[in-house]
C-alpha positions as CSV (number, residue, x, y, z in Angstrom):
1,X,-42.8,-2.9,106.4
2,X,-42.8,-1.2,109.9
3,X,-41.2,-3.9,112.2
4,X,-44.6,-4.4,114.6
5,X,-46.2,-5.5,111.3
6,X,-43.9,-7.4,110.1
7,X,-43.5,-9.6,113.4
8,X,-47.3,-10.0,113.2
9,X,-47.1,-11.1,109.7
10,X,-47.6,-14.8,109.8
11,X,-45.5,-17.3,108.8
12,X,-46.7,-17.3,105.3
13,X,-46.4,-14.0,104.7
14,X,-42.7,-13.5,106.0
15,X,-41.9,-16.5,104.1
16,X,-42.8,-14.7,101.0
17,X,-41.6,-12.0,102.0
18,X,-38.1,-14.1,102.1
19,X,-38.8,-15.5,98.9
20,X,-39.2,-11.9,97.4
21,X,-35.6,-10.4,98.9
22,X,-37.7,-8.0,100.9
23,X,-36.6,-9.0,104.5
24,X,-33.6,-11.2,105.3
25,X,-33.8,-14.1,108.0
26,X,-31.5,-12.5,109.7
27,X,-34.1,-9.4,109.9
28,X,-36.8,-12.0,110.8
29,X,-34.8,-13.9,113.6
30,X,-33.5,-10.2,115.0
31,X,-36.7,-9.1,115.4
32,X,-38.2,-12.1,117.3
33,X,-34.9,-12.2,119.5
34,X,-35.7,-8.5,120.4
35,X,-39.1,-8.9,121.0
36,X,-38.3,-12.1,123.2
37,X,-36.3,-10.0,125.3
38,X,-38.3,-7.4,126.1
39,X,-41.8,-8.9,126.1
40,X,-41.5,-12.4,126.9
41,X,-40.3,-11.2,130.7
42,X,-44.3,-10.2,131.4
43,X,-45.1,-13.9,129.3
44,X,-42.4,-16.0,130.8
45,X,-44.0,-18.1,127.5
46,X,-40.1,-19.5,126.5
47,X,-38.1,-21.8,128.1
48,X,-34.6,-21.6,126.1
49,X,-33.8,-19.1,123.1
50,X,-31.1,-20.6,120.7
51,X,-30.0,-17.0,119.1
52,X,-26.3,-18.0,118.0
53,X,-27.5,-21.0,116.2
54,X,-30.8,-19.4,114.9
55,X,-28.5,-16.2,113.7
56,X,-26.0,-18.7,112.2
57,X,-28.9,-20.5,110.2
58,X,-30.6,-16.9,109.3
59,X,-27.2,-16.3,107.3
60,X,-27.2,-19.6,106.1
61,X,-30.8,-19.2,104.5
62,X,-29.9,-16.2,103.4
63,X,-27.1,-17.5,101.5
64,X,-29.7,-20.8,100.1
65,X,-32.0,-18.0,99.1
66,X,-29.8,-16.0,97.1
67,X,-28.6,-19.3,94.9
68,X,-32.7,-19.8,94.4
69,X,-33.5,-22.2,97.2
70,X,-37.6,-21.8,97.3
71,X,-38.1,-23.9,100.2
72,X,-41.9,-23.1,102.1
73,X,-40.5,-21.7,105.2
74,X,-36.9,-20.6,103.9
75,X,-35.6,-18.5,106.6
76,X,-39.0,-18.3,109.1
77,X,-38.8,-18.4,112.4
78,X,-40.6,-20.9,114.5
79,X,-40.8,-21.9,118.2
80,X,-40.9,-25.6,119.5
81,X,-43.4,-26.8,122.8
82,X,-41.2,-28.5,124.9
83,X,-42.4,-32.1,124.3
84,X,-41.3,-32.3,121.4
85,X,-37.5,-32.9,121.2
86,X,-34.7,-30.7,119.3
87,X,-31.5,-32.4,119.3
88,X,-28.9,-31.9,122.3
89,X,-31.5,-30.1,124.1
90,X,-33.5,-31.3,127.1
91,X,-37.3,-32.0,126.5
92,X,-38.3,-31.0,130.2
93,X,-41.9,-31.3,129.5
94,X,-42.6,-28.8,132.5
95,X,-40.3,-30.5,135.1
96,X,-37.0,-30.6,136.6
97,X,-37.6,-34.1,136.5
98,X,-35.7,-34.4,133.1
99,X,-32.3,-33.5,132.3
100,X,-31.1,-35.4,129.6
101,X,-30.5,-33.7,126.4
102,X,-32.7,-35.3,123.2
103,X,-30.3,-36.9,120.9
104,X,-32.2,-36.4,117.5
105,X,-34.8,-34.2,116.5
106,X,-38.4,-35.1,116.5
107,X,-39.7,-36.3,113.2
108,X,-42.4,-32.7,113.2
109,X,-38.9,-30.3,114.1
110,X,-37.1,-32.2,110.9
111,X,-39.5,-31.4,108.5
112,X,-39.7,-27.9,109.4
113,X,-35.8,-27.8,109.3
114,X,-35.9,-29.4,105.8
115,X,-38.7,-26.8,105.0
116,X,-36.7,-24.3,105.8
117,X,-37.7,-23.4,109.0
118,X,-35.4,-22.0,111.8
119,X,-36.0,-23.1,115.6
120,X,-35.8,-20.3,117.6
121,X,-36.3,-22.0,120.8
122,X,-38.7,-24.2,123.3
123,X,-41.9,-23.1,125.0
124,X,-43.0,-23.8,128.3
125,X,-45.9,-26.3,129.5
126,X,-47.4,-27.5,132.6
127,X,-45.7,-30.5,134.1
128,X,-46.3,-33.5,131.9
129,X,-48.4,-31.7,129.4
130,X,-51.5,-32.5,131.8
131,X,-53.5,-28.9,132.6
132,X,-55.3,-26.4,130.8
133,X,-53.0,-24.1,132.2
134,X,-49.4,-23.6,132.2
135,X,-48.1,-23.1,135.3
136,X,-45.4,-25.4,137.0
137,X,-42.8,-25.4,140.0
138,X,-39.7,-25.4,138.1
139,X,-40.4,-23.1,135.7
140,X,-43.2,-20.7,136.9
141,X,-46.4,-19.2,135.5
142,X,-46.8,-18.4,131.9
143,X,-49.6,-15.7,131.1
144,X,-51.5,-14.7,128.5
145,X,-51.2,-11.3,126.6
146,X,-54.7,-10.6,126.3
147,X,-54.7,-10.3,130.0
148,X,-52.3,-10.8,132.1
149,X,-54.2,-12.2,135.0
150,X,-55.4,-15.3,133.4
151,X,-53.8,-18.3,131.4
152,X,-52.9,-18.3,128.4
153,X,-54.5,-22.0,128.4
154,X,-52.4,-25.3,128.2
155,X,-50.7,-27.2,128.0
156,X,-49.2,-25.6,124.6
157,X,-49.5,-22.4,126.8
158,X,-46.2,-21.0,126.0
159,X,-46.6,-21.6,122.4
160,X,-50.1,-19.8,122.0
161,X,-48.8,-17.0,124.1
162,X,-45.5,-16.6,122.1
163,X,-47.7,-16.2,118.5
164,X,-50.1,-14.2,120.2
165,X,-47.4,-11.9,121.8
166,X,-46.1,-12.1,117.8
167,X,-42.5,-13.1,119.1
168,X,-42.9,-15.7,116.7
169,X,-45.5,-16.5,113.9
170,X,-45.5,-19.7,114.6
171,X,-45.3,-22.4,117.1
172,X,-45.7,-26.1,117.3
173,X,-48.3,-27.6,119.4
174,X,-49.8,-31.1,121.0
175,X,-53.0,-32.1,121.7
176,X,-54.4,-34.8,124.2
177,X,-57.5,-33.7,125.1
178,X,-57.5,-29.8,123.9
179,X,-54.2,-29.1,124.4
180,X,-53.9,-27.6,121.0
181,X,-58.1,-26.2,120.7
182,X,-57.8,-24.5,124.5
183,X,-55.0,-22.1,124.1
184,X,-56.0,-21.4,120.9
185,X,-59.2,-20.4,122.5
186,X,-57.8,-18.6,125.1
187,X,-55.4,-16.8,122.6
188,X,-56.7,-15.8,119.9
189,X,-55.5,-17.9,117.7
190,X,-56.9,-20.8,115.3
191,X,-55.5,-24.2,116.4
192,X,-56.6,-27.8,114.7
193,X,-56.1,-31.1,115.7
194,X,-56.0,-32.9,112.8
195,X,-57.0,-36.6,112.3
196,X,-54.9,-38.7,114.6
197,X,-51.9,-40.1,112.5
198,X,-52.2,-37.0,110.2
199,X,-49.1,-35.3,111.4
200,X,-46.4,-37.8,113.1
201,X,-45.7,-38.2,116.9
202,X,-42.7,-40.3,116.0
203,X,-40.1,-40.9,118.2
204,X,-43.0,-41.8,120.3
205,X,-45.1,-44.5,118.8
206,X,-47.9,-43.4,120.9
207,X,-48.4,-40.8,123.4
208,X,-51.3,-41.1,126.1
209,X,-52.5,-44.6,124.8
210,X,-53.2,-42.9,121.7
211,X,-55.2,-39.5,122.2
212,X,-52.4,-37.0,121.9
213,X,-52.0,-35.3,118.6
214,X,-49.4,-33.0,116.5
215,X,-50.0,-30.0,115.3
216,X,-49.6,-26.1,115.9
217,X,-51.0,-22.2,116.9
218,X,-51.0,-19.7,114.5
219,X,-52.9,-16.2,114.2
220,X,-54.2,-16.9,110.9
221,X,-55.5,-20.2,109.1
222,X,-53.5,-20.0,106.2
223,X,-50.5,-20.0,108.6
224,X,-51.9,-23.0,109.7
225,X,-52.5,-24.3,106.5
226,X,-48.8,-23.6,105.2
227,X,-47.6,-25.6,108.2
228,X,-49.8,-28.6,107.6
229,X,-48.3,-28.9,104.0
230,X,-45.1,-29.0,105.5
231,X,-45.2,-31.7,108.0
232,X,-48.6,-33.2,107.6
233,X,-49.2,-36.8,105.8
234,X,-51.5,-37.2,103.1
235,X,-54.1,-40.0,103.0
236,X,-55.2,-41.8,100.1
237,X,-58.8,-40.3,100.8
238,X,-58.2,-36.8,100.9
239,X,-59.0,-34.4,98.0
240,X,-56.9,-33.0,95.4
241,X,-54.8,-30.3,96.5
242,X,-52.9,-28.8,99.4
243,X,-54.2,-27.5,102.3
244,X,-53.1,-23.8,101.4
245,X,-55.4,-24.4,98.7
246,X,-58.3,-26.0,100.8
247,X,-57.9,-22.5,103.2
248,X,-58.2,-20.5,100.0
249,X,-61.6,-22.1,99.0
250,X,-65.3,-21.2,99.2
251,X,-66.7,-24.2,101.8
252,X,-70.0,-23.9,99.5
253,X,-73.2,-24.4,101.3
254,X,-72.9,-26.2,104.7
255,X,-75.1,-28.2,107.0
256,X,-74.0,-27.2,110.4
257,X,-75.4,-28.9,113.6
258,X,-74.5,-27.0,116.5
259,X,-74.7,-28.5,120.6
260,X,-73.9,-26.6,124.2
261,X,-74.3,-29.9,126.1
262,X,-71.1,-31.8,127.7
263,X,-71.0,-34.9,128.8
264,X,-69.8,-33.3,132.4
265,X,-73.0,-31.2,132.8
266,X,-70.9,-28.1,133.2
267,X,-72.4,-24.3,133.8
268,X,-71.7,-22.5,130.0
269,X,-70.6,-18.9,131.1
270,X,-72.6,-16.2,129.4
271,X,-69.3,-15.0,127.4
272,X,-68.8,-18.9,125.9
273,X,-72.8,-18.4,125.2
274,X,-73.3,-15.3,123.7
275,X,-70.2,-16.1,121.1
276,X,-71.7,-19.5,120.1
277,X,-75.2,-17.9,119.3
278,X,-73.2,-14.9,117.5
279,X,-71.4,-17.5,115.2
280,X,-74.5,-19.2,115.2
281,X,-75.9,-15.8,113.3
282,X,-72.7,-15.5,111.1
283,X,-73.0,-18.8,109.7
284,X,-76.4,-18.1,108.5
285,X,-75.4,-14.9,106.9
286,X,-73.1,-17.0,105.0
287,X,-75.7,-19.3,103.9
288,X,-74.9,-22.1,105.4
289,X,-77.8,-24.1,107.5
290,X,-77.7,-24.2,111.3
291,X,-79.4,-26.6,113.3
292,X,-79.3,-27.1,117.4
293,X,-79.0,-30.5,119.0
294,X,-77.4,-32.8,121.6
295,X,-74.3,-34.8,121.5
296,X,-74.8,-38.2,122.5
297,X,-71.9,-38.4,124.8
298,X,-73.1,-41.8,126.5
299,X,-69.7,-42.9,128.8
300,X,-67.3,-40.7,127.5
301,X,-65.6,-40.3,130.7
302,X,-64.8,-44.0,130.8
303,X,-63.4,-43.8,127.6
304,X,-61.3,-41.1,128.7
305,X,-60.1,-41.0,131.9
306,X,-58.5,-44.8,132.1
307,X,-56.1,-43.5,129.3
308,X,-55.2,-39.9,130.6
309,X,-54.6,-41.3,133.5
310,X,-52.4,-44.4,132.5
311,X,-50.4,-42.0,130.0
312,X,-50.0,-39.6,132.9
313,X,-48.5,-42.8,134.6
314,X,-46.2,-43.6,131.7
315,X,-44.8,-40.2,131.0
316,X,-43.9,-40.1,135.0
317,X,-42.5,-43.2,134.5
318,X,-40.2,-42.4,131.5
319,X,-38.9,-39.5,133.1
320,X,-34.8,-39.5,134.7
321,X,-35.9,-38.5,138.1
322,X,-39.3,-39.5,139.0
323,X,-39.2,-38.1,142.4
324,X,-38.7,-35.0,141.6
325,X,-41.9,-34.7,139.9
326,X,-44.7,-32.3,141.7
327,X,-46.7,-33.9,144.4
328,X,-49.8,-33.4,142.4
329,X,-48.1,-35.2,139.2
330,X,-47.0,-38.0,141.5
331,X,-50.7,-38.4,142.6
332,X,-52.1,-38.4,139.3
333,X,-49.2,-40.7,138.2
334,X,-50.2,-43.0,141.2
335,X,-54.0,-43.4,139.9
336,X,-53.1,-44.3,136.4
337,X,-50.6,-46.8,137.6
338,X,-53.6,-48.5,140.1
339,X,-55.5,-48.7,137.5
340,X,-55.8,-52.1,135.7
341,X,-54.6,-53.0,132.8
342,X,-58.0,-54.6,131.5
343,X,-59.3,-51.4,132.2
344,X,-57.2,-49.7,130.1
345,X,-57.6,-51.9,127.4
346,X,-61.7,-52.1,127.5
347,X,-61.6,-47.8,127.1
348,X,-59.3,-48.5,124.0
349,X,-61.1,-51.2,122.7
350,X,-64.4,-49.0,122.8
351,X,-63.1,-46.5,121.1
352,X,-64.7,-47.9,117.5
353,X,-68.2,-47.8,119.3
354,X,-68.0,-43.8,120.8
355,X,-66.3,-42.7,117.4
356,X,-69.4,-44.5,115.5
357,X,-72.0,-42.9,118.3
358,X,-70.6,-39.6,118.2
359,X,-70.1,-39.8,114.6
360,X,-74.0,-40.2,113.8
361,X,-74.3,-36.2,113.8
362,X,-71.9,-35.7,110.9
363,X,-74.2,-38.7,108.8
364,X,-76.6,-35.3,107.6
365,X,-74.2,-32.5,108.3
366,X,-71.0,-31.6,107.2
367,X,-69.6,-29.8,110.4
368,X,-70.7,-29.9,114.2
369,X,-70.0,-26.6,116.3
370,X,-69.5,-26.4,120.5
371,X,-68.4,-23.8,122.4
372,X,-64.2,-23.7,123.0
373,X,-64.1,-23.7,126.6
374,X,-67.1,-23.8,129.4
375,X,-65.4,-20.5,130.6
376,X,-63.0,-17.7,130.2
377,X,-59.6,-18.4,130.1
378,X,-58.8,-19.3,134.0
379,X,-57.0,-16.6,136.3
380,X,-53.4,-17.3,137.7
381,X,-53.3,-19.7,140.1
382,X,-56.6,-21.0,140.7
383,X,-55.3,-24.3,140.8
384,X,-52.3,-23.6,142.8
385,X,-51.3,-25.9,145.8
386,X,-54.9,-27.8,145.0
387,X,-54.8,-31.7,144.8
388,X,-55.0,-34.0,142.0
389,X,-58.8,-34.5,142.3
390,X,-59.4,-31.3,142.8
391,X,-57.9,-29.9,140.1
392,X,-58.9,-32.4,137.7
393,X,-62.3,-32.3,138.7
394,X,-62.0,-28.4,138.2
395,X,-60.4,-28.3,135.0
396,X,-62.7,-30.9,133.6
397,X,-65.8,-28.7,134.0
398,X,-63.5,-26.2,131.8
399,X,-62.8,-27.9,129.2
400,X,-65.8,-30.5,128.7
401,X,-65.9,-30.0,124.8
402,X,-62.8,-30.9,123.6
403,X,-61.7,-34.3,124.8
404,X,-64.6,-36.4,122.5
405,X,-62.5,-35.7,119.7
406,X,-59.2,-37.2,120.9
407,X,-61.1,-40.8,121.5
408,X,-62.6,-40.7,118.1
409,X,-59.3,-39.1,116.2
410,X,-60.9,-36.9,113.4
411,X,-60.0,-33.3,113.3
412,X,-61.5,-30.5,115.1
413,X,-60.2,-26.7,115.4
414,X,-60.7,-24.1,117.6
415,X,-61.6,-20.5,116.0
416,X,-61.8,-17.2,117.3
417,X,-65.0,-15.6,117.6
418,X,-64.2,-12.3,119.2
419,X,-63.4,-10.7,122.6
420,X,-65.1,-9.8,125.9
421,X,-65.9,-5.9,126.6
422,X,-62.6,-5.8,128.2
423,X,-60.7,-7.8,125.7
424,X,-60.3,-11.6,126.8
425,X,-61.0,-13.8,124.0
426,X,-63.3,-16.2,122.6
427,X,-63.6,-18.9,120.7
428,X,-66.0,-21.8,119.3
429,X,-65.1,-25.1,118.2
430,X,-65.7,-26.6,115.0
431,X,-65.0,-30.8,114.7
432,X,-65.5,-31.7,111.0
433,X,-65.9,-35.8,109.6
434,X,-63.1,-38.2,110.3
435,X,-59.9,-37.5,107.6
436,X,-62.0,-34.0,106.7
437,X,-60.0,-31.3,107.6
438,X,-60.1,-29.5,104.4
439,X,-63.8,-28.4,105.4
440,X,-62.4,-27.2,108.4
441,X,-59.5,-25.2,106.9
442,X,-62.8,-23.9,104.5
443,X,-64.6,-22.9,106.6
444,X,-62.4,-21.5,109.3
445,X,-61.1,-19.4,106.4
446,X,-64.4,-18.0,105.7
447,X,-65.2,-17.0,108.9
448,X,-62.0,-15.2,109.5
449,X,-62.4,-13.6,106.3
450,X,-66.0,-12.1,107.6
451,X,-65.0,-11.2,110.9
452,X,-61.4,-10.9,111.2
453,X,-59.5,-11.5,114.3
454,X,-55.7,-11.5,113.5
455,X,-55.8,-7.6,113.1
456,X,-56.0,-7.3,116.8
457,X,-52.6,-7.3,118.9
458,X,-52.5,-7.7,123.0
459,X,-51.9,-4.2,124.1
460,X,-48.3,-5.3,125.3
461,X,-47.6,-6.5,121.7
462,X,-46.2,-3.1,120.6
């Protein structure tokens, strides 16, 4: 296989390709070292790179494969987001604020490892996991391939511009109010958030009183799907079957409610528009029914913001050297700290009632459809040197369709649905019933399969 298709692949694919003696590891982890090297410098999308151990534990697989070890992701490379700890490595979550090396790795990165799976290295985020985009002070502005100008989204930026850029097939990803939907959207890429509890946050019991989620970026959904049989819990609920087999089946005939409103009133671009209507079209040339209506969002914002804000707080908190955070984290840190606790408590304790409001759409339909984002993915540094309000007043109005979904828990994924004139993608969200993601996985599958989007490489990808 010539080596540009091969590092676009998929994870799924090169696995097999393991499996079937036709590429090493060792070819595998080569590749994404070399491609790290000379195309992450225009990304700045990695952190750290761990190429002696990685090429160590490409011989080692290689060595497991030849005595018959079958394992799912035998000898795959995969990159980690840096919240999420690998042992004797720093978890700097964006910051300089951090500097002590994790001293086990997180429950997600073992059952990759035990899958097989070889960590190739970290990917950057902003500060604290808290923006749409990733830029931060200490370790600079991460881009997106499509086009260099803008974000690659965040804050699993560096993840969704690594498997975009195809240095890796694979990364992992978190989500706490779109932070695994929006640089999927920005990149390309499909990227669920699966029902809260799905895939384990563990060491952390919680993470933002309870709205952050586990999961990953990949350029196809059976990637996706492969991962989510690795690491994801099963629920006594779910159907038969494992999620590479819920990708690989007809969705059937679908009721399909579709909405542009937000609860934050925010302007959709003409881009974000014209892609919803054009999915809108697809999906009836696949037989399923479409119909238009309005989320009943109610007070979302007060079941959102309290927690944001006091996880903010607690992250800040946690960290080795709180002062060295950026002035605008120590801001937002400052509000979620001032704010009280029966506050916090009263947006947690409502979270039954939104989940059951929002909820009433998916009584007669099997999936709801928004938009992605509000807008294109944002240019560099729009938000640079601005304040805490002003920048989460901003970024709000970007991403007003995602956050729902993290108060209620059940899954929702973002899906490509083409590119502007110039090439910037876009995307549309889909948010199926709570514990249904194998409707998702479905229907994301179908789609992709009728207009396919993980043939197309960022021009810098060669």
């Amino acid at each position: 296989m010539d080596r540009i298709d091969l590092a676009f692949a998929g994870i799924a694919r090169q696995a097999e390709l393991v499996r079937a003696g036709e590429v090493s590891p060792r070819e595998l982890v080569e590749l994404s070292l070399e491609r790290i090297a000379r195309i992450d410098p225009q990304l700045n999308a990695v952190r750290v790179v761990f190429a002696e151990r990685a090429l160590a534990e490409a011989d080692q697989a290689a060595g497991r494969r030849g005595a018959g070890d079958e394992r799912p992701l035998l000898g795959v490379p995969i990159l980690v987001k840096d919240d999420t700890d690998v042992a004797g490595e720093v978890t700097c979550k964006g910051s300089s604020a951090e500097d002590r090396p994790a001293s086990a790795d997180a429950e997600v990165v073992r059952r990759l490892r035990a899958a097989g799976a070889i960590v190739l290295g970290k990917t950057h985020v902003p500060e604290l996991m808290q923006w749409p985009f990733t830029e931060s002070a200490t370790w600079g502005i991460t881009r997106n391939p499509w086009a260099l100008d803008r974000s690659p989204g965040g804050s699993s930026g560096g993840s969704a511009a690594a498997v975009a850029a195809g240095l890796v097939g694979a990364a992992s990803a978190s989500d706490g109010a779109g932070s695994i939907r929006i640089p999927a959207s920005c990149c390309a890429l499909f990227g669920l958030k699966g029902q809260r509890g799905r895939i384990p946050t563990a060491p952390y019991d919680i993470s933002w009183q309870g709205l952050t989620h586990v999961g990953c970026v990949t350029r196809s959904v059976r990637d996706t799907a492969l991962w989510w049989d690795v690491v994801a819990d099963r629920f006594e609920s779910d159907a038969p079957g494992t999620w590479v087999e819920a990708a690989a089946r007809e969705p059937g005939k679908l009721r399909i409610a579709c909405a542009t409103n937000n609860a934050l009133f925010a302007p959709l671009a003409k881009e974000q528009r014209a892609a919803f209507e054009e999915t809108i079209a697809l999906l009836r040339s696949l037989g399923h029914t479409v119909e238009e209506t309005k989320i009943p969002y109610a007070d979302l914002l007060g079941d959102l913001v309290p927690r944001y804000l006091r996880g903010i707080a607690e992250d800040a908190a946690a960290t080795a050297h709180p002062r060295r955070l950026e002035r605008r984290t120590r801001a937002m840190a400052r509000m979620g700290r001032m704010l009280p606790d029966a506050v916090v408590e009263r947006a947690r304790a409502h979270e039954s009632a939104t989940a059951e409001r929002l909820n009433r759409l998916l009584r007669d339909h099997d999936v709801l459809m928004t938009p992605g984002t509000a807008g294109l993915p944002l240019p560099i540094g729009r938000y640079e040197s601005r304040g805490a309000i002003w920048t989460f007043n901003g970024v709000g109005r970007y991403t007003p369709y995602t956050p729902a979904w993290n108060i209620t828990g059940q899954p929702a994924a973002s899906v490509p649905a083409g590119f502007t004139p110039s090439g910037v993608p876009l995307a549309v969200q889909l948010v199926g019933r709570p514990h249904d993601e194998a409707t998702l996985f479905s229907l994301s599958a179908q789609l992709e399969a009728a207009r396919p989007w993980a043939d197309r490489r960022p021009p810098l990808a060669a």
